[in-house]
C-alpha positions in Angstrom: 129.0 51.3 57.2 129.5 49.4 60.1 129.7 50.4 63.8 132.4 49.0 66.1 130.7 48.4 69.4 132.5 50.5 72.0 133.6 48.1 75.3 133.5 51.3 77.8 129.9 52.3 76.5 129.4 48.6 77.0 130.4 48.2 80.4 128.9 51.7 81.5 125.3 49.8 80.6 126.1 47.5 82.9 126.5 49.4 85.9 123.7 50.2 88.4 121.7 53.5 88.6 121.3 55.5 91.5 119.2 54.4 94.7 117.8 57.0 96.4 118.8 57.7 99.9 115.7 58.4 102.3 117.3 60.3 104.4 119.0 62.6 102.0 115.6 62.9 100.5 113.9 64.0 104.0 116.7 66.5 104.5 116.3 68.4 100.9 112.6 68.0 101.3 112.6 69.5 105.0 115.1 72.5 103.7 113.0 73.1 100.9 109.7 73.3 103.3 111.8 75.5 105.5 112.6 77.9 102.6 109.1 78.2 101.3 107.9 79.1 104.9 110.9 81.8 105.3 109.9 83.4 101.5 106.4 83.4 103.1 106.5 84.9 106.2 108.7 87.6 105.7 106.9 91.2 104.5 107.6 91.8 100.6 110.4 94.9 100.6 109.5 96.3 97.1 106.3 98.6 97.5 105.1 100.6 94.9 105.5 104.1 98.2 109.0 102.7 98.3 110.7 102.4 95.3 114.1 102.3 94.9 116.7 105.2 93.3 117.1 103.4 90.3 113.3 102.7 89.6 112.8 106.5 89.8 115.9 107.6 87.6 114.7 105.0 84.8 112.0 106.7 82.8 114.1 109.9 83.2 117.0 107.8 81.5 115.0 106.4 79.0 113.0 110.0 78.5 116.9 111.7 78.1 118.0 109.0 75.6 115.0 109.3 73.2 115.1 112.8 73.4 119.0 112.6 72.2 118.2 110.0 69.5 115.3 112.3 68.3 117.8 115.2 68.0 120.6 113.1 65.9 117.9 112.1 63.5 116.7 115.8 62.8 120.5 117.2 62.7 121.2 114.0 60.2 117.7 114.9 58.0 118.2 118.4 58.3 122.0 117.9 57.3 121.5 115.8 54.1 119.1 118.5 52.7 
């Protein structure tokens, strides 16, 4: 089998790559800096004295639901006998 070349695969070869822009490059570096210096500085919000509602409620979710599979399985065993 043979293979046709393709003209606009052909002529996308020939075009140029990208050239960097410095000053593009000095503004992404200088917002990333920025960025790193703001997650930094500012005090972490998630303590373990202050969790949140939904951190609380979770293992009492997860305790209710376990506790109501662990029923259906004894009315399904105790059902079939």
């Amino acid at each position: 089998m043979t293979e046709h070349p393709d003209p606009l695969l052909a002529s996308l070869t020939d075009l140029a790559g990208p050239v960097p822009a410095a000053a593009r490059d000095a503004r992404v570096r200088a917002r990333c800096h920025a960025a790193m210096r703001f997650a930094a500085a500012r005090p972490h919000s998630r303590t373990p004295a202050a969790l949140r509602a939904i951190d609380r409620l979770l293992p009492l979710a997860i305790a209710v639901y376990v506790s109501a599979v662990a029923l259906e399985v004894l009315r399904v065993f105790n059902g079939s006998n």
